[in-house]
KOLGU-4560 file (N, C-alpha, C; in nm, 3 decimals, padded with zeros to 5 digits):
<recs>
<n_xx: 22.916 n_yy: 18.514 n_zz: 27.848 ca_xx: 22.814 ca_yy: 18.470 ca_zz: 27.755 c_xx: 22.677 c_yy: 18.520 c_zz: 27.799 mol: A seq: 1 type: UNK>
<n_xx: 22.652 n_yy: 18.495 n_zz: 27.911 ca_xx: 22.560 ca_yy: 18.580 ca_zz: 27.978 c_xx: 22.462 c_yy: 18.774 c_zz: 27.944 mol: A seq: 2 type: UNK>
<n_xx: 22.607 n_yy: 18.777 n_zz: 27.992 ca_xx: 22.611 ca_yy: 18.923 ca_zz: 28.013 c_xx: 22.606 c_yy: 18.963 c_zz: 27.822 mol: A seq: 3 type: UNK>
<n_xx: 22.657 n_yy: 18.902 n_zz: 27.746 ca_xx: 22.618 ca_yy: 18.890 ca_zz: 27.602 c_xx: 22.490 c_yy: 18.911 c_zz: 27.562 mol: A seq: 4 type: UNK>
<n_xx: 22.415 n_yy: 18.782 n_zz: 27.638 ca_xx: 22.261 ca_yy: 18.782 ca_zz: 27.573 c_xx: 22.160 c_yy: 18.855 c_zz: 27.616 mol: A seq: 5 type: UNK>
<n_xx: 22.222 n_yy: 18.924 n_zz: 27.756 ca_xx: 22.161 ca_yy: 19.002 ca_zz: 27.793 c_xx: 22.085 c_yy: 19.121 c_zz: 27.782 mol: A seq: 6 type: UNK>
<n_xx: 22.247 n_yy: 19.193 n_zz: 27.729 ca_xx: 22.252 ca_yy: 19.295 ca_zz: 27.623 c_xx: 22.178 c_yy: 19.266 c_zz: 27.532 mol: A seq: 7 type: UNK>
<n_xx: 22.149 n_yy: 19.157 n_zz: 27.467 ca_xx: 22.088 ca_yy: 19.142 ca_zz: 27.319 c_xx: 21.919 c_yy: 19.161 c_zz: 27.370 mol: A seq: 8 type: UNK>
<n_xx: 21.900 n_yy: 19.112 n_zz: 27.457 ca_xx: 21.757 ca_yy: 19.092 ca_zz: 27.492 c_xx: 21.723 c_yy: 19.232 c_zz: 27.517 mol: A seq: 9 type: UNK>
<n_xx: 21.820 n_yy: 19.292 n_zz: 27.591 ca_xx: 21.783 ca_yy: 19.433 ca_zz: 27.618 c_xx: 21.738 c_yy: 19.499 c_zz: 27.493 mol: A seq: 10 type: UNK>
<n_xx: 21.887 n_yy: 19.510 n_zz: 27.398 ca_xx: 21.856 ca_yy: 19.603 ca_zz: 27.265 c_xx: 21.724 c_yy: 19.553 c_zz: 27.193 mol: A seq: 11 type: UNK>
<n_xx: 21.693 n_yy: 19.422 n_zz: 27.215 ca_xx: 21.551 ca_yy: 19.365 ca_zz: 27.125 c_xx: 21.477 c_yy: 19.429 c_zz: 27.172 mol: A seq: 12 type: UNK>
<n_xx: 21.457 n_yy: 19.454 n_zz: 27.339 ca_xx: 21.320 ca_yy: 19.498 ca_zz: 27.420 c_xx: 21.345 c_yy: 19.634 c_zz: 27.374 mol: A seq: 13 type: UNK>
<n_xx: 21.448 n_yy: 19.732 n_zz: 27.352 ca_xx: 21.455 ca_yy: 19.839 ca_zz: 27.296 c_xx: 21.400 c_yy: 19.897 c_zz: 27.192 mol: A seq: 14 type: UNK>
<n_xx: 21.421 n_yy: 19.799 n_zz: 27.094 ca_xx: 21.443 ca_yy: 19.838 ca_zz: 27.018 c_xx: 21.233 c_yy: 19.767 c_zz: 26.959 mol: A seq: 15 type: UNK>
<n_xx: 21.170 n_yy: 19.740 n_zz: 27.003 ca_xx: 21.087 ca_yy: 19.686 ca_zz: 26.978 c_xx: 20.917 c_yy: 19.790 c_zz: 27.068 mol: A seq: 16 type: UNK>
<n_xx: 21.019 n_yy: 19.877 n_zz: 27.161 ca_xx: 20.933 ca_yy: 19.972 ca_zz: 27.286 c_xx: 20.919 c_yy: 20.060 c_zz: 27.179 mol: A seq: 17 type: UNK>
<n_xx: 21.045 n_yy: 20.091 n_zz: 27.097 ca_xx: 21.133 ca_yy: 20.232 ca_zz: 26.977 c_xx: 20.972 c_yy: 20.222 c_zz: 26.872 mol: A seq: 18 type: UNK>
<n_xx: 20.987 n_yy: 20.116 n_zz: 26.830 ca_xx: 20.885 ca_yy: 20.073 ca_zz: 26.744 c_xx: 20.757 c_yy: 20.081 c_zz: 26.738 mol: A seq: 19 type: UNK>
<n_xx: 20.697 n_yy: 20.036 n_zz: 26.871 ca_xx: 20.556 ca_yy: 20.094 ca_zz: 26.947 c_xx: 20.547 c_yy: 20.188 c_zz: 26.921 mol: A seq: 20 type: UNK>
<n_xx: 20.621 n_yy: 20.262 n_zz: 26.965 ca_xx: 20.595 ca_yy: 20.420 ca_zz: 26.995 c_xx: 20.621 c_yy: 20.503 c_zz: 26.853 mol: A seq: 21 type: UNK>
<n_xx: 20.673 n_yy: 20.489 n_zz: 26.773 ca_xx: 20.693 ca_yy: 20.553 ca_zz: 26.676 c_xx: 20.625 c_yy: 20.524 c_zz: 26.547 mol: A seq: 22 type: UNK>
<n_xx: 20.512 n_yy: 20.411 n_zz: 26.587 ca_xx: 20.433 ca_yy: 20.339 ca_zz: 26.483 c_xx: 20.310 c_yy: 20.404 c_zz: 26.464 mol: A seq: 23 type: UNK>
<n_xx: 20.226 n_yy: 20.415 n_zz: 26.355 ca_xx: 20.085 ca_yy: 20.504 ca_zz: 26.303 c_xx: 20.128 c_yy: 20.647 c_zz: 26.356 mol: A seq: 24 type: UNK>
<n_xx: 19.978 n_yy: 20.682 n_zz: 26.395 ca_xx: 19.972 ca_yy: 20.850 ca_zz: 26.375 c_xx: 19.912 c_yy: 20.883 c_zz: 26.568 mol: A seq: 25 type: UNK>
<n_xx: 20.008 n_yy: 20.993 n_zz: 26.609 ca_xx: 19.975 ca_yy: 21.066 ca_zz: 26.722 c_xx: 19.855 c_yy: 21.067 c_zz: 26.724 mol: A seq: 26 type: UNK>
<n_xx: 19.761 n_yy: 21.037 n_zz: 26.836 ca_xx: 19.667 ca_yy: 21.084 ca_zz: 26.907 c_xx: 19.643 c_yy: 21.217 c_zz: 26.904 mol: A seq: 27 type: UNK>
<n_xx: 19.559 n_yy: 21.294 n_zz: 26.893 ca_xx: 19.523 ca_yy: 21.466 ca_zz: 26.886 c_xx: 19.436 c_yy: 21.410 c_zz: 27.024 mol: A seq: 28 type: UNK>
<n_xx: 19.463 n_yy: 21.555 n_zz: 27.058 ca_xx: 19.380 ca_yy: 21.612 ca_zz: 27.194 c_xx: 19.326 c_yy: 21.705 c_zz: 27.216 mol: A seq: 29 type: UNK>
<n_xx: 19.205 n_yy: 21.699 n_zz: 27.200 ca_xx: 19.113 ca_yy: 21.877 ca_zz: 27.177 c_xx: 19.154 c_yy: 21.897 c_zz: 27.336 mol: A seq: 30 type: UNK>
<n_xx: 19.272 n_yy: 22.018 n_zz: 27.330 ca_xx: 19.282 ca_yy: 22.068 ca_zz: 27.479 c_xx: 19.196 c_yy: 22.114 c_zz: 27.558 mol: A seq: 31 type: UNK>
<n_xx: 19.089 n_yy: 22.230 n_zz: 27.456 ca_xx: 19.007 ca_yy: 22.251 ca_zz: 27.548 c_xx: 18.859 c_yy: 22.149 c_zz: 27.628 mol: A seq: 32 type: UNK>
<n_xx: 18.868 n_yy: 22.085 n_zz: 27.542 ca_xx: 18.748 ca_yy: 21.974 ca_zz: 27.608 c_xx: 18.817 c_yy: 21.890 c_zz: 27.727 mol: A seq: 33 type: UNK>
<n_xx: 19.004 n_yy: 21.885 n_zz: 27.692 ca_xx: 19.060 ca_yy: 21.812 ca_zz: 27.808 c_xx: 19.012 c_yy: 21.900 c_zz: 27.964 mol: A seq: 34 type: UNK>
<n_xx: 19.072 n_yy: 22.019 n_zz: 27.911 ca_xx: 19.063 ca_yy: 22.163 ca_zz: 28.020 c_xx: 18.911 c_yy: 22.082 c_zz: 28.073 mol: A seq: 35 type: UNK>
<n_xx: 18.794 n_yy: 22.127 n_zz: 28.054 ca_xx: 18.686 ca_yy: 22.124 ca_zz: 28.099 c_xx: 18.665 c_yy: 21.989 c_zz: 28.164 mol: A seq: 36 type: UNK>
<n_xx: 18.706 n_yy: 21.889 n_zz: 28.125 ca_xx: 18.662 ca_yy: 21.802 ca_zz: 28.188 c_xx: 18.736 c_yy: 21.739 c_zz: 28.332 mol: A seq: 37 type: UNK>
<n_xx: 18.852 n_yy: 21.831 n_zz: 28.360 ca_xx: 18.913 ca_yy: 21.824 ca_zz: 28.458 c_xx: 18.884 c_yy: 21.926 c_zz: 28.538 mol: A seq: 38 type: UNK>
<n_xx: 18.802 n_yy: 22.024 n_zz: 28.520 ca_xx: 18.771 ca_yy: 22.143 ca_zz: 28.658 c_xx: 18.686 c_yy: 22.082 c_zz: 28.691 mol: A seq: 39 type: UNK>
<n_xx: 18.629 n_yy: 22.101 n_zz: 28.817 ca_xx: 18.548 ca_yy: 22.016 ca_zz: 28.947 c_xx: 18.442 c_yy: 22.080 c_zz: 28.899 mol: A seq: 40 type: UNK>
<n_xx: 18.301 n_yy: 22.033 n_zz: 28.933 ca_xx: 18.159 ca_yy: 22.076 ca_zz: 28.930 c_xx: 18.139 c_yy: 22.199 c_zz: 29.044 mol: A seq: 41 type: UNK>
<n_xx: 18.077 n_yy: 22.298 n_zz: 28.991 ca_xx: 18.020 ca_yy: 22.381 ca_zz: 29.089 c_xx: 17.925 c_yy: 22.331 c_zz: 29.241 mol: A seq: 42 type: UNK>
<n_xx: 17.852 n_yy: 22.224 n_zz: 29.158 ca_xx: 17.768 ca_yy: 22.201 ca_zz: 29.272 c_xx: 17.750 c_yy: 22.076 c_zz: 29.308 mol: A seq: 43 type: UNK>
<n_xx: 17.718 n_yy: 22.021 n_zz: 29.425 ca_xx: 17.683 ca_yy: 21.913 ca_zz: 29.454 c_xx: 17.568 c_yy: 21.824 c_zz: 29.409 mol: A seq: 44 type: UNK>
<n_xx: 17.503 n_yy: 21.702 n_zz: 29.436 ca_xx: 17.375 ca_yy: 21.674 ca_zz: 29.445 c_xx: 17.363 c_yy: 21.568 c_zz: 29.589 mol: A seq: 45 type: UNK>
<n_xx: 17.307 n_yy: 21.622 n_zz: 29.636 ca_xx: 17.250 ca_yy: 21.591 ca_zz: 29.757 c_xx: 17.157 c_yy: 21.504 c_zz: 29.751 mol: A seq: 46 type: UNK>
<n_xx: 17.116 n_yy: 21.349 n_zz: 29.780 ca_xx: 16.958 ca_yy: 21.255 ca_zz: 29.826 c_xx: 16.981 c_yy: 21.280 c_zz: 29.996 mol: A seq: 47 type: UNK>
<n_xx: 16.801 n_yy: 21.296 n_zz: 30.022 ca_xx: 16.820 ca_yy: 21.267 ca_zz: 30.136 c_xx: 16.732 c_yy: 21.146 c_zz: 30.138 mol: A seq: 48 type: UNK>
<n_xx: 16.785 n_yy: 21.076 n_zz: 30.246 ca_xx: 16.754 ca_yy: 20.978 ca_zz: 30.264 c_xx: 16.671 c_yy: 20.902 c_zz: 30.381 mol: A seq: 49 type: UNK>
<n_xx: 16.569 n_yy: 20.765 n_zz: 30.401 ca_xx: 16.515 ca_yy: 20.785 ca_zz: 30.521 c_xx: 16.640 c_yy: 20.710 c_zz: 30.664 mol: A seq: 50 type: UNK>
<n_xx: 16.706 n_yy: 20.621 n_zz: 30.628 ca_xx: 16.793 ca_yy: 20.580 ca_zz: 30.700 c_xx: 16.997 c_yy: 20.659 c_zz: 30.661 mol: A seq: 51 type: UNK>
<n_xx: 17.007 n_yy: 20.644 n_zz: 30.800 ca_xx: 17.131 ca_yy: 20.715 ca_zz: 30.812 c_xx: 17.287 c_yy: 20.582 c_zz: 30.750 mol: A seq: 52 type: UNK>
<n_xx: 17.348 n_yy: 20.604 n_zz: 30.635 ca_xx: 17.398 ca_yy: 20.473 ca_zz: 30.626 c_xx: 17.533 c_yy: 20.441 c_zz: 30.736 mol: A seq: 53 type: UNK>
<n_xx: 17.579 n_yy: 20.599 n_zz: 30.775 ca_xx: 17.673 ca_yy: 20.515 ca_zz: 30.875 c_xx: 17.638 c_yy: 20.486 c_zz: 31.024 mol: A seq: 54 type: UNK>
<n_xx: 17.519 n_yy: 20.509 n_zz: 31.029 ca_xx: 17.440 ca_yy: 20.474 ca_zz: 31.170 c_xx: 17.412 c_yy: 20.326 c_zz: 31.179 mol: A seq: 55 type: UNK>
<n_xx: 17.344 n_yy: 20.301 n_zz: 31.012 ca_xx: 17.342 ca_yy: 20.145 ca_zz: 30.999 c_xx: 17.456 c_yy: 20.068 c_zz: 30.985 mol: A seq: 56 type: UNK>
<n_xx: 17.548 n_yy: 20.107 n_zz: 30.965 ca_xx: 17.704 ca_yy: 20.029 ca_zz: 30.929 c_xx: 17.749 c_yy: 20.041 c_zz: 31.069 mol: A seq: 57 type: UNK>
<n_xx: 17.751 n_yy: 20.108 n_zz: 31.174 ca_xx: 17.779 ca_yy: 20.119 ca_zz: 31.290 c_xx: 17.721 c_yy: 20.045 c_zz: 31.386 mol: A seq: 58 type: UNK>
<n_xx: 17.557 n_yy: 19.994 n_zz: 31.360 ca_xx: 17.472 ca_yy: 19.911 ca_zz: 31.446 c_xx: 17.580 c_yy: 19.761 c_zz: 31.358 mol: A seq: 59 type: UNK>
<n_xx: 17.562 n_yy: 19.728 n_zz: 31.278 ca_xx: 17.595 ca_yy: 19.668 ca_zz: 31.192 c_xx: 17.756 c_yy: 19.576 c_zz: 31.282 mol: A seq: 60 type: UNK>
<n_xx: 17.824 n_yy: 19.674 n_zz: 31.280 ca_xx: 17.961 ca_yy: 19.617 ca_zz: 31.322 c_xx: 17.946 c_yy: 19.623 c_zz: 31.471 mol: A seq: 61 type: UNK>
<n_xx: 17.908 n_yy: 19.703 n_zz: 31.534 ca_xx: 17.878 ca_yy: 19.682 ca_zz: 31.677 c_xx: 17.826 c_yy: 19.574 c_zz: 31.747 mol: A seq: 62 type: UNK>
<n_xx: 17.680 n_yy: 19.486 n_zz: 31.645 ca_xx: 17.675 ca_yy: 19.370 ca_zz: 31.669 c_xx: 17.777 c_yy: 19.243 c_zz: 31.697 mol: A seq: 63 type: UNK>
<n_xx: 17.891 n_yy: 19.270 n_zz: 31.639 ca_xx: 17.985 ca_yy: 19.164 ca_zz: 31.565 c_xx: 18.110 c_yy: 19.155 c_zz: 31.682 mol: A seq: 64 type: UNK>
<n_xx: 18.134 n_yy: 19.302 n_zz: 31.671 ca_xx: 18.251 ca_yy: 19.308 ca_zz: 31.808 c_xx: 18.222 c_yy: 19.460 c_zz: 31.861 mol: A seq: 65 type: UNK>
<n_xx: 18.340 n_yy: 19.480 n_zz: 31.945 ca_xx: 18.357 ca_yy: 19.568 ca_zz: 32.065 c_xx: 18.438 c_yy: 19.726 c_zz: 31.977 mol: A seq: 66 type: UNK>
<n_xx: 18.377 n_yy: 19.799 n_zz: 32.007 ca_xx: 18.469 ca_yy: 19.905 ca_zz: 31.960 c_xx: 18.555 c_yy: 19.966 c_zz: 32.047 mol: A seq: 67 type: UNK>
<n_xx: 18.664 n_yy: 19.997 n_zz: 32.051 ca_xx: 18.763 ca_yy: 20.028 ca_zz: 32.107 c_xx: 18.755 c_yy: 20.142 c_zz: 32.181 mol: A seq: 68 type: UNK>
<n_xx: 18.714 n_yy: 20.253 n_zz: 32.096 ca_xx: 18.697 ca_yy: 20.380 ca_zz: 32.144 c_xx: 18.588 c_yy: 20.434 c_zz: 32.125 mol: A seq: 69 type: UNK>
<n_xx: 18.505 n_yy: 20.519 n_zz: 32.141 ca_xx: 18.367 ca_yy: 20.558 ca_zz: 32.151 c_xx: 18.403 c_yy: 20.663 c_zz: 31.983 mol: A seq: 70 type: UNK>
<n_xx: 18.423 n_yy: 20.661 n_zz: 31.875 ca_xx: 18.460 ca_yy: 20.753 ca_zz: 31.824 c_xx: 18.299 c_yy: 20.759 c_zz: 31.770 mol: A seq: 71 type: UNK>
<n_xx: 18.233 n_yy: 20.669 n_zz: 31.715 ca_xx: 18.140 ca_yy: 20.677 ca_zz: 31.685 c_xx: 17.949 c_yy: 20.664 c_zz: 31.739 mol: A seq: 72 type: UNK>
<n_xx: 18.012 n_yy: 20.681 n_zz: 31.821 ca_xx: 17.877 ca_yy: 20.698 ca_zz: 31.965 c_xx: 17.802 c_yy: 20.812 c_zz: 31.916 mol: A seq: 73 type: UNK>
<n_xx: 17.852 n_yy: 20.910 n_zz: 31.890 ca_xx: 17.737 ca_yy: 20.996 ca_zz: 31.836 c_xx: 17.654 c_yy: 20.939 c_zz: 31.734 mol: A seq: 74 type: UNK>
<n_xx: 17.660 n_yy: 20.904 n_zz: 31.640 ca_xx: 17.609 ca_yy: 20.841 ca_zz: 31.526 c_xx: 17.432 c_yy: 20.782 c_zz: 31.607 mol: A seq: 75 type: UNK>
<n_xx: 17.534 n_yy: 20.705 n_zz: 31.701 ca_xx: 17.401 ca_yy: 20.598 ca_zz: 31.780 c_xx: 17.375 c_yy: 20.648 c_zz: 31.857 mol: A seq: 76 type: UNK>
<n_xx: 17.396 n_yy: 20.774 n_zz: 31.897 ca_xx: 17.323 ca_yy: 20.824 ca_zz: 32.013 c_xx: 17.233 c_yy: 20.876 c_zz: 32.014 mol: A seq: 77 type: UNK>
<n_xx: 17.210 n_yy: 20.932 n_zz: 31.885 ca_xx: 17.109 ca_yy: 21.028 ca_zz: 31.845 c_xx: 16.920 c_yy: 20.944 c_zz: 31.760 mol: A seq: 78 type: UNK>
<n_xx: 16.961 n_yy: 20.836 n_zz: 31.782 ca_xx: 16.916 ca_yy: 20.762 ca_zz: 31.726 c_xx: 16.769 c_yy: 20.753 c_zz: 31.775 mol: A seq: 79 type: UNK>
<n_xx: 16.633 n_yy: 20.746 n_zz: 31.667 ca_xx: 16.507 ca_yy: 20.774 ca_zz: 31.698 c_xx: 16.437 c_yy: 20.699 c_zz: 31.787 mol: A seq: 80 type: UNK>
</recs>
């Protein structure tokens, strides 16, 4: 009986996905505007800035606890 209604629930969810999808009108896709808007930018943009932010995120957590390994010592070493 189970395995009955199962099936039924299935063919409903089937048959109801069938329906979604085959309902109104396809979406159009101007390919080429797709094209363009997926190639990467030539160029960057660069701010410079007066503080360094992972120098400050580094004082930042250093306060708090111990760092394990020196990976980021340069950052603070250089520091004005």
């Amino acid at each position: 009986m189970d395995k009955q209604r199962d099936n039924q629930a299935a063919h409903t969810l089937e048959q109801q996905l069938s329906d979604m999808l085959t309902e109104g009108e396809m979406e159009t896709v101007d390919r080429k505007a797709q094209e363009r808007a997926q190639i990467s930018p030539k160029y960057e943009i660069r701010i410079q800035t007066e503080l360094d932010p992972i120098r400050e995120e580094t004082k930042k957590f250093r306060s708090m606890a111990k760092e394990v390994d020196g990976r980021y010592d340069r950052y603070v070493k250089d520091e004005k």
